[in-house]
N, C-alpha and C positions, 0 to 999 in steps of 0.2 A: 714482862711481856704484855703487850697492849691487847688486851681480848675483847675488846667495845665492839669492836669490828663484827660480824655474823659472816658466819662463813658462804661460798658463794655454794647456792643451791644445786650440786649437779643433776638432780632431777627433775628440775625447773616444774616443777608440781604448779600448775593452773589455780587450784581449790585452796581455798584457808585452812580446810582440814579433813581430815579422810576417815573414813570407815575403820574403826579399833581394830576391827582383824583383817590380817592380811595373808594371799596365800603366796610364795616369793620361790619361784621358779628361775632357774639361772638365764635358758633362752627368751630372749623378746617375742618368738615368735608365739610359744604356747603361753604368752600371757593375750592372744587372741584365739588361742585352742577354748585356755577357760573361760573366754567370755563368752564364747554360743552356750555354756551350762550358764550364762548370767540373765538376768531379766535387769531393764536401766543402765544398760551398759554408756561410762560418759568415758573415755578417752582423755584423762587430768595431765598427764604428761610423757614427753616423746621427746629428749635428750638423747645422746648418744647410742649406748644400749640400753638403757633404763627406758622402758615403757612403764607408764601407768595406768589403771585402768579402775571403776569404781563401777559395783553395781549390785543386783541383790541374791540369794543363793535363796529360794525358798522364803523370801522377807526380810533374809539375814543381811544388812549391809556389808559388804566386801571390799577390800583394796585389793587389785593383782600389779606386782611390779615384780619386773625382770629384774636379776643382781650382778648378771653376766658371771662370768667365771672367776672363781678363789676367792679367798678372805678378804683382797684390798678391795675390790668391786662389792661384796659382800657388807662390806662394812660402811659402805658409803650410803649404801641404802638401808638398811636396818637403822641408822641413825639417824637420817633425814624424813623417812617414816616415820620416828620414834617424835620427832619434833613436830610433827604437822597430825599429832594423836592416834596414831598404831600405837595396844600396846601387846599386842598377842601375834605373833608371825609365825607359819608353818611354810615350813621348806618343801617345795614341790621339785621333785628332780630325777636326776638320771644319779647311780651312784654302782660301782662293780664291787660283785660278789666276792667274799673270801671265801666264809664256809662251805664246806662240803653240800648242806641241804640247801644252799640258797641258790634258786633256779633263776632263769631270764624268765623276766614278769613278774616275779616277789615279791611283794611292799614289804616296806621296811619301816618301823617305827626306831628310832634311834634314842634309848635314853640315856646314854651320854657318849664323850667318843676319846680316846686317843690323842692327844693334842701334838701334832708335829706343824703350828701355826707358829707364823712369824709377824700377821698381823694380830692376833691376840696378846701374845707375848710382851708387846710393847705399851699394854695397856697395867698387863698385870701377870705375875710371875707365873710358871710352867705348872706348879702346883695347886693352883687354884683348880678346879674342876671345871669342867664342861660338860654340863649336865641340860637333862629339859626339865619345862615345871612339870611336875607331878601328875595335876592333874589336867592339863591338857594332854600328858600322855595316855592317861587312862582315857581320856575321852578318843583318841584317835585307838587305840586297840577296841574298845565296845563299839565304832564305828566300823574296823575291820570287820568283828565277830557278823555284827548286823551284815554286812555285807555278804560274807561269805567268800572273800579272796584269801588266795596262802599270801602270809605276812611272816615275820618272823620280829620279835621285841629284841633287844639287844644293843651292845655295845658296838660302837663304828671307829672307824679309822680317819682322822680326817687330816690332811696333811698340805701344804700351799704349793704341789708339783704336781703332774701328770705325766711327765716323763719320765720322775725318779724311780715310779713304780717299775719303768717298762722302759731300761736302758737298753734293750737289744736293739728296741724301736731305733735308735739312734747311730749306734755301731758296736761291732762288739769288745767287749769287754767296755764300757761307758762305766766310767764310776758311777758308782751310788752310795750312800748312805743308809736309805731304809730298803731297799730291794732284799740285801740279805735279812733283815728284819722281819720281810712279810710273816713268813711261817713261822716263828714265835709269838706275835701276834695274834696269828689265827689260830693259834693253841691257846693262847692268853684270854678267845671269846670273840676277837673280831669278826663282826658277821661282814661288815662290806668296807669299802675306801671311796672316800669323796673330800671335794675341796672347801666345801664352807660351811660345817655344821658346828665345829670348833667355833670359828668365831662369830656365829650368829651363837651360841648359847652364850660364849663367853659375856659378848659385849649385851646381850638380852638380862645376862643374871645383874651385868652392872648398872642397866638400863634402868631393872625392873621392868623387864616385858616378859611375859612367857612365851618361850618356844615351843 
């Protein structure tokens, strides 16, 4: 296979190189939420859903890119980030609750999840882990503490459907596969269900980036 070639950029990234950390929100739209928190805000790239955005937290240099929704979109940007010098991404998102205590509003720090991913999968077998680094998790819970919001640390769910969860959504009786699964899960520790944290740890542990 001829790999000379450089794959085509779907982020069409303007800059040579971007700011090591990134914060990677699935909507385009709140990656203009978190730029009124930014001082130097520059606008690097505007591709399809992927927005880019560069600017500084406090002095701290920032990337914000959008990843759109699930692992394939997810994965396209964690890697072309990864190429143009991110090498630290935190997932900023919307994710539903399993457990019992976990309210609307909650943060979630996620330190590892569930792998029901089919774009992970094809990089590297089912048993590999998906996990975060260490200690950027530590650093995101002493940031909760500091703040003073309910969070909750914990294992997630993460899986490459939105429907599958909520086949009634669609007609009744809709197959599924994990649907009957939820509640062994959420006995097994699952605190919530979301679609890219799987493969943003996965492909970040093969990267070498921390999540």
């Amino acid at each position: 296979m001829d790999t000379s070639k450089k794959a085509k950029n779907h982020l069409q990234i303007s800059a040579s190189s971007l700011p090591e950390t990134a914060l990677l929100p699935g909507d385009p739209a709140r990656v203009y939420e978190i730029g009124e928190y930014l001082s130097d805000v520059e606008e690097v790239g505007n591709n399809r859903d992927y927005i880019t955005i560069t600017g500084k937290y406090k002095e701290l240099p920032i990337t914000v890119c959008s990843s759109g929704i699930g692992g394939p979109s997810t994965e396209i940007a964690v890697v072309e980030l990864n190429k143009l010098g991110v090498n630290t991404i935190i997932r900023v998102g919307t994710s539903g609750g399993l457990a019992p205590d976990v309210k609307p509003g909650d943060l979630m720090v996620i330190s590892s999840c569930i792998r029901y991913s089919g774009t992970s999968n094809l990089f590297i077998p089912e048993n590999f882990p998906a996990v975060a680094d260490y200690l950027l998790l530590m650093a995101l819970v002493s940031a909760c503490d500091d703040s003073g919001v309910n969070y909750h640390v914990g294992m997630g769910l993460s899986l490459d459907s939105f429907y599958a969860t909520k086949p009634a959504l669609l007609r009744e009786n809709f197959p599924s596969m994990i649907y009957g699964k939820l509640e062994e899960w959420i006995a097994a520790g699952a605190l919530q269900l979301d679609m890219e944290a799987a493969t943003l740890y996965v492909l970040s542990s093969l990267l070498k980036i921390k999540p």
